[in-house]
C-alpha positions in Angstrom: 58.0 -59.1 -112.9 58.3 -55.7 -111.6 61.7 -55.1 -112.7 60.8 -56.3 -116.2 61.2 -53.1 -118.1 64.8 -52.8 -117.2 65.3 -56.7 -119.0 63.4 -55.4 -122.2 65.6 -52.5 -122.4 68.7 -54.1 -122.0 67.6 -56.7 -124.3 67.2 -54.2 -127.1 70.9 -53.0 -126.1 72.4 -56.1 -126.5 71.2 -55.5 -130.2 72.7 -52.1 -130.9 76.1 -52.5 -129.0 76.9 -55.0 -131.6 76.7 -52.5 -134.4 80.1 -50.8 -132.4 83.3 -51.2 -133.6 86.6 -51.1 -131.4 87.8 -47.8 -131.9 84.2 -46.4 -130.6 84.4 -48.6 -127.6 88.0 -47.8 -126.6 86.9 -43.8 -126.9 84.0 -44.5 -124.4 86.1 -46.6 -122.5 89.2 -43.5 -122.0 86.1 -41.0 -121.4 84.7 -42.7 -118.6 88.5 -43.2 -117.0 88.5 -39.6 -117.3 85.2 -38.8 -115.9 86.1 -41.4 -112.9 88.7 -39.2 -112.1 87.1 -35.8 -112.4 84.3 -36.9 -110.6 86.7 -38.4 -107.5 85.3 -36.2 -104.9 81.8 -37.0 -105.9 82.0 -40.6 -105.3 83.6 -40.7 -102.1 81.0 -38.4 -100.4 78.5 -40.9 -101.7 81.0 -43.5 -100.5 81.0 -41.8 -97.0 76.9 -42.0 -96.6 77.7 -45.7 -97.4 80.2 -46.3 -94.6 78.3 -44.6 -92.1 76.2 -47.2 -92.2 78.7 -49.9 -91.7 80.6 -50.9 -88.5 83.7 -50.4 -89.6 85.4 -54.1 -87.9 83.2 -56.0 -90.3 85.0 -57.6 -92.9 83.0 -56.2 -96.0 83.7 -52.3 -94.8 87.1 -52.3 -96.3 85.4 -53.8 -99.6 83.2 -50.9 -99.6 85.6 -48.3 -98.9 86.6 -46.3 -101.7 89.7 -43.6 -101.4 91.5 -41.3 -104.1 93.4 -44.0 -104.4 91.8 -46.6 -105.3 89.2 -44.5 -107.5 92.8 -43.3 -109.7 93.5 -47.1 -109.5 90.2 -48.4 -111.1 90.5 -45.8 -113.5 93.5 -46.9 -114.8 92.1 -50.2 -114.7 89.7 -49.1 -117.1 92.4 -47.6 -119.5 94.0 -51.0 -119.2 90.8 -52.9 -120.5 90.5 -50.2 -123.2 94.6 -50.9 -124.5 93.7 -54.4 -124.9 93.1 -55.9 -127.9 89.3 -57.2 -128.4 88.7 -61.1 -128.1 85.3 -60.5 -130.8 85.4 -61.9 -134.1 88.7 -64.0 -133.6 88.7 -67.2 -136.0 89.1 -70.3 -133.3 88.6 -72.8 -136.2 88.4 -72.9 -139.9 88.3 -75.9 -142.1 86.5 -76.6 -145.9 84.8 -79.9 -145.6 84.8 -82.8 -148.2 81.3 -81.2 -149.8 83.2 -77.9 -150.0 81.6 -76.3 -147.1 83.6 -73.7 -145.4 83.0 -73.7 -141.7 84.6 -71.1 -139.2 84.1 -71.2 -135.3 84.2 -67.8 -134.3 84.3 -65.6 -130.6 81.0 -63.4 -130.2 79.8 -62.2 -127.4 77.3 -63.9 -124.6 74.5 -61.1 -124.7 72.9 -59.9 -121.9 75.2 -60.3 -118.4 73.3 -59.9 -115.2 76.0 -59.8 -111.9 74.9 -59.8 -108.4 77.6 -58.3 -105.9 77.7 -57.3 -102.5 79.1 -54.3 -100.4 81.9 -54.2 -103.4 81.2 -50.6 -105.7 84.2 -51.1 -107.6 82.8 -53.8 -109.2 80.0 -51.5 -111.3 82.9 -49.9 -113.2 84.9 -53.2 -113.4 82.1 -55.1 -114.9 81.0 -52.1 -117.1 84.7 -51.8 -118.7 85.1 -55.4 -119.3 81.2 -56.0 -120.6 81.6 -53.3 -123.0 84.6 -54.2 -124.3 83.4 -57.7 -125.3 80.1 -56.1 -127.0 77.9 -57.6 -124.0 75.7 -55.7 -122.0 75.3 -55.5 -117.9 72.2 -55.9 -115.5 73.8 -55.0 -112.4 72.4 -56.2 -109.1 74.3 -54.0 -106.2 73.7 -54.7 -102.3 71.7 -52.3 -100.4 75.7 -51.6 -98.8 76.8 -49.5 -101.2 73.7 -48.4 -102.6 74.6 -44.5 -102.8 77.9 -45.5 -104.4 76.8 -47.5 -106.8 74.0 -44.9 -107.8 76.6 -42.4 -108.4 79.0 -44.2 -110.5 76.1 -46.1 -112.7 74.8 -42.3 -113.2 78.9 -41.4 -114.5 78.6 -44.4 -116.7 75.8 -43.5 -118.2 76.5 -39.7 -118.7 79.3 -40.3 -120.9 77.6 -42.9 -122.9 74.6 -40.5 -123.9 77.4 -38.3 -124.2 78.6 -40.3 -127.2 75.2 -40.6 -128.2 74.7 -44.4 -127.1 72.0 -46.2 -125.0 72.6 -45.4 -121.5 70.9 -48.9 -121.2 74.4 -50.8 -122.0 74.6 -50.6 -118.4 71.4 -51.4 -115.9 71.7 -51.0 -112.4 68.9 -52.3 -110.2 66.9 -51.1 -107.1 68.7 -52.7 -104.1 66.0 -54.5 -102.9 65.3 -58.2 -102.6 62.8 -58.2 -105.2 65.4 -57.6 -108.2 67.7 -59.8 -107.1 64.3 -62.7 -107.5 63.4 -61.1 -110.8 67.4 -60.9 -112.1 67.3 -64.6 -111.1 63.9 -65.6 -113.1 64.6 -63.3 -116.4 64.6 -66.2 -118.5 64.8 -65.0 -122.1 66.3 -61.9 -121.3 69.9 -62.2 -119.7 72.0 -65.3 -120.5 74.2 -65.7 -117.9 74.3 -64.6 -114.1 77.5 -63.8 -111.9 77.1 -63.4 -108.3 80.2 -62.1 -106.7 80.6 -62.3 -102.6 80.0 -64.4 -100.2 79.8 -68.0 -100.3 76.0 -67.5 -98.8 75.7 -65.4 -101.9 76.8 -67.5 -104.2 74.9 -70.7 -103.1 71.6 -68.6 -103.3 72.4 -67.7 -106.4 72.8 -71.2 -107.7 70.1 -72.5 -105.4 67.5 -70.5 -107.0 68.8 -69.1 -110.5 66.7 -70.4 -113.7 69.6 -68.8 -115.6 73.1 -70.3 -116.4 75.3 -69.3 -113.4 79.3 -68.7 -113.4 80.0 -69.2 -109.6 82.5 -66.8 -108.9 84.2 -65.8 -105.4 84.3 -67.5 -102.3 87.9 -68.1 -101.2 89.0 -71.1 -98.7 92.8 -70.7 -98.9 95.5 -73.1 -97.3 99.2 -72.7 -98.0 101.6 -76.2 -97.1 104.9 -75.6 -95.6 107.1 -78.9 -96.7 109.9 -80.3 -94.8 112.7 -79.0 -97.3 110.4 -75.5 -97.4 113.0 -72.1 -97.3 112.2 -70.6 -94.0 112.9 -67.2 -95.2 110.6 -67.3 -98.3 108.1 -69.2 -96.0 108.0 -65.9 -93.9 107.5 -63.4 -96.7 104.7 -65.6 -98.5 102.6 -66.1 -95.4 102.6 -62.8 -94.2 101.6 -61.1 -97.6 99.1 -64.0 -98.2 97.2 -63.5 -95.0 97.9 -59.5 -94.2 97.4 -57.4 -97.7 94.6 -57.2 -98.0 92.2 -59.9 -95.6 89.2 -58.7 -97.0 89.7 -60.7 -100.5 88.9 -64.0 -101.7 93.0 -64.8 -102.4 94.1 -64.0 -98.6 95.3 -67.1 -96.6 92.7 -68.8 -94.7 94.9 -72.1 -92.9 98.6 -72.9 -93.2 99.5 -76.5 -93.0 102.9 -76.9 -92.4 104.8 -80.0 -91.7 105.6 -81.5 -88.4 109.4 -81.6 -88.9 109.2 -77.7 -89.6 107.2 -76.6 -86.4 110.1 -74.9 -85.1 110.4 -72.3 -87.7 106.6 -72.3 -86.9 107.2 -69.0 -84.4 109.8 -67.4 -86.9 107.7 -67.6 -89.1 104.4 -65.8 -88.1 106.6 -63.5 -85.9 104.8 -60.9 -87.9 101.8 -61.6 -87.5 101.4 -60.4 -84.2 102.6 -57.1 -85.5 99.2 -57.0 -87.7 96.8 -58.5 -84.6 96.5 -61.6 -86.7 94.4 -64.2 -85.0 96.2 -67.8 -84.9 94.1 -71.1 -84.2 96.3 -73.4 -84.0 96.1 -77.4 -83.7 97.7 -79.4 -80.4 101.3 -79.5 -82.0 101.7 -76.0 -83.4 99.8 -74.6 -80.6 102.3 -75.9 -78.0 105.2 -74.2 -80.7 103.8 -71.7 -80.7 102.8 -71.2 -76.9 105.0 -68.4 -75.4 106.6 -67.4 -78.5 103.1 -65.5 -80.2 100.7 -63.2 -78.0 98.6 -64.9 -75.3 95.3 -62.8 -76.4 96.4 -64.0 -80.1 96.7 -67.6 -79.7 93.7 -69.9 -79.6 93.3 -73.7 -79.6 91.9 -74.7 -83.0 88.8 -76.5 -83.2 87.1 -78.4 -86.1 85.2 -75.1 -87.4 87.9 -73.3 -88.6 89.3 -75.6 -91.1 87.2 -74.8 -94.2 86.5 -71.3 -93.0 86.8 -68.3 -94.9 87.8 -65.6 -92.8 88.0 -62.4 -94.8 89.5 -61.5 -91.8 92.7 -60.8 -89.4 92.2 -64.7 -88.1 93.5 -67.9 -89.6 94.0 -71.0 -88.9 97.5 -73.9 -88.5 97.3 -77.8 -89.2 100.2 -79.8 -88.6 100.4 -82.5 -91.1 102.7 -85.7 -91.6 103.8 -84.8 -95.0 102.8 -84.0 -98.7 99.9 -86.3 -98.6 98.0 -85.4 -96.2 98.3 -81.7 -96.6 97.0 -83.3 -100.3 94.1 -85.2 -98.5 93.5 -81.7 -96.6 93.1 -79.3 -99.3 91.2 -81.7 -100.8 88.7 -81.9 -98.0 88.3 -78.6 -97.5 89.5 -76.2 -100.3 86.8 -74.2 -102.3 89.2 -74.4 -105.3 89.7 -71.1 -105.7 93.8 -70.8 -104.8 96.7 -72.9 -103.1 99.8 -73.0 -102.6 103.1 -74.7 -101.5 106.4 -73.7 -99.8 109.0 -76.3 -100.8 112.3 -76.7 -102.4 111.6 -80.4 -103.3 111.0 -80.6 -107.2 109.1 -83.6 -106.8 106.7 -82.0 -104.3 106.6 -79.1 -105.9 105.1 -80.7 -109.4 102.7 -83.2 -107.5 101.4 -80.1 -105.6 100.7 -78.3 -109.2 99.3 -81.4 -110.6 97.4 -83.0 -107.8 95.6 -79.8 -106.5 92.4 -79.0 -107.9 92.2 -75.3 -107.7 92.1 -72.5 -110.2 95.2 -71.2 -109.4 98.1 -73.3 -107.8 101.2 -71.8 -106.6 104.9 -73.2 -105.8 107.0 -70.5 -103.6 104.5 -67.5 -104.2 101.6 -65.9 -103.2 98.5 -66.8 -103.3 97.7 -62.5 -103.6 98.4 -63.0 -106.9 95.2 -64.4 -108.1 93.8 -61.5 -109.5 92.9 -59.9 -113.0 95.3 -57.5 -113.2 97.8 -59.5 -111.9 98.1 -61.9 -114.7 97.4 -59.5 -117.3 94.0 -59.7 -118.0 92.8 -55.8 -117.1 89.9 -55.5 -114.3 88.1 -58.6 -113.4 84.7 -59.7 -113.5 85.2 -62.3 -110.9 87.4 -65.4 -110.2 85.4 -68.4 -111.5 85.8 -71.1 -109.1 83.7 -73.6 -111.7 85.2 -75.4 -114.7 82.6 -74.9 -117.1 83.4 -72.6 -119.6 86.0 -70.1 -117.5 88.2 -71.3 -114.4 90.1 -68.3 -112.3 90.1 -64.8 -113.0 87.6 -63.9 -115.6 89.1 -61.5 -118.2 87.9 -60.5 -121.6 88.0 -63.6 -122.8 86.1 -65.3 -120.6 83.2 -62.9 -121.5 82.8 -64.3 -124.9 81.2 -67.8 -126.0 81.3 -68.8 -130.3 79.4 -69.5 -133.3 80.0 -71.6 -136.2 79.4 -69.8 -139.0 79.0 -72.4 -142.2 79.5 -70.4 -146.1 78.3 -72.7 -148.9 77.1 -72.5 -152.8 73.8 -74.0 -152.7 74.9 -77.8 -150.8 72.1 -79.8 -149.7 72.0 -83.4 -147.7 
């Protein structure tokens, strides 16, 4: 493989960044906030050459954007991840067996981590912050989107690591091109685990074609049920910030399924929308609700493709369903398990909702924005795991660490 060189060296990383203890780490980890922040200016002309290159209505350009703002933002993510304690070398089990062994079970890190990621740059720091803090080093796959971006902040990275006189190789960025994403893919031996992050035609390549362990990570089909005993008010708030903060993310609102005896709220309720140009496909029932009270150029008849869509866009979808079980039967049909969520102020509904649903993150009366990271007080993420093998939602620190048993004894034999 052509790439091969960068696996070797990273490999060898993974060997020295163990010999770091916390306080080093954290030091690096303020530095580079710091150096984010100085070098604001920097990244967003190499930002700018990025965009330029991007029609700016398609959904991935806010994704690539990157302003003052959310460069100061990411930085303080970074000082976050640094403030927060370190999952390594926490005892998860301990126990002396009958033959006087002493056996502990204890958190280490997984090694080598290679992510693939699309037009998202924010992701190369993210990743770095989070890797480095649980002693693992990063192979970093970028898309050829962000490409100047990602250049320039894997370059800061790496400048304040060799300025702490550490291997710039704890982070590896790779060329752009389709041939390192193959050879991240085939670098048995050398990374132990592979995240893709994007698309849901990312991720499936990804697990079509990896020969490495792969934590699928991502791709967001989001529904929200409005019940019949659902607070019209709180309905209002929830759906709007679900579907217009930010449409570009894998937690925005995709389709709302709302109960037939509530369609008449239905216009109250996505009132505004139209504000925000949102796109409504709607279903026969909440169509005809709907007619004459929501823009003409807005509305649309639903059709069977945009249930189970992913719209990362100002678009979404409306089912009108007979009650809790068959917005149930819905989700389960078409949800990607990443986030749901229920309007209702039935207790009953509200626990079968939470229980039933299998999704990473399941609401009652709140939005679905909230799956994120930072939001439940994890740091910066490294991706929200939509698997159930070893990590399920947003994947903090922890969930960049495996274990070891580790087995002291005085000279036992069987």
């Amino acid at each position: 493989m052509e790439n091969n060189r960068y696996f070797q060296h990273a490999l060898e990383a993974s060997r020295e960044i163990s010999l770091l203890n916390t306080t080093q780490i954290n030091a690096v980890l303020l530095d580079l906030a710091d150096a984010v922040d100085q070098h604001s200016s920097q990244i967003i002309t190499e930002n700018a050459k990025d965009l330029a290159l991007m029609a700016v209505e398609d959904p991935k350009y806010d994704r690539l954007k990157l302003t003052r703002k959310v460069i100061a933002d990411i930085a303080n993510d970074i000082r976050q991840v640094a403030a927060l304690s370190s999952p390594l070398g926490q005892v998860l089990l301990e126990k002396t067996m009958p033959n006087a062994l002493k056996i502990s079970k204890v958190t280490v890190p997984l090694g080598v981590v290679g992510v693939i990621y699309e037009a998202r740059p924010n992701v190369t720091l993210d990743v770095f912050s989070l890797c480095f803090k649980t002693g693992n080093v990063c192979v970093l796959k970028g898309g050829s989107d962000a490409a100047h971006s990602n250049l320039t902040i894997a370059a800061i990275i790496q400048d304040v690591l060799k300025a702490h006189h550490l291997n710039p190789a704890f982070v590896t960025l790779l060329p752009s091109d389709r041939q390192a994403t193959h050879d991240l893919l085939h670098a048995v031996g050398y990374v132990d685990v592979i995240i893709p992050r994007g698309s849901q035609q990312l991720i499936n390549y990804v697990r079509e074609n990896s020969r490495i362990p792969v934590i699928e990570t991502g791709a967001g089909i989001v529904h929200i049920y409005f019940d019949s005993d659902g607070d019209a008010e709180k309905g209002k708030a929830i759906i709007m910030n679900a579907k217009t903060r930010r449409v570009s993310v894998c937690n925005a609102l995709d389709c709302l399924l709302i109960h037939e005896d509530r369609l008449d709220d239905l216009p109250s309720m996505l009132s505004l929308m139209a504000d925000q140009q949102v796109e409504v496909f709607a279903d026969e029932q909440a169509y005809q609700h709907l007619k004459g009270h929501y823009p003409e150029h807005l509305l649309q008849p639903a059709s069977a493709e945009h249930y189970g869509t992913e719209f990362l866009d100002y678009k979404m979808s409306v089912k009108t369903v007979a009650g809790l079980d068959e917005a149930l039967a819905h989700i389960a049909v078409y949800s990607s398990k990443h986030s749901e969520a229920i309007i209702s102020e039935h207790p009953e509904h509200l626990e079968r909702f939470l229980n039933e649903v299998d999704a990473a993150a399941v609401y009652a009366n709140a939005s679905t924005a909230f799956t994120d990271g930072g939001q439940f007080g994890l740091g910066a993420e490294i991706g929200i795991s939509t698997q159930k093998l070893h990590a399920r939602g947003p994947m903090g620190l922890e969930a960049l660490t495996s274990y070891k048993w580790l087995i002291r004894g005085e000279g036992q034999i069987r």
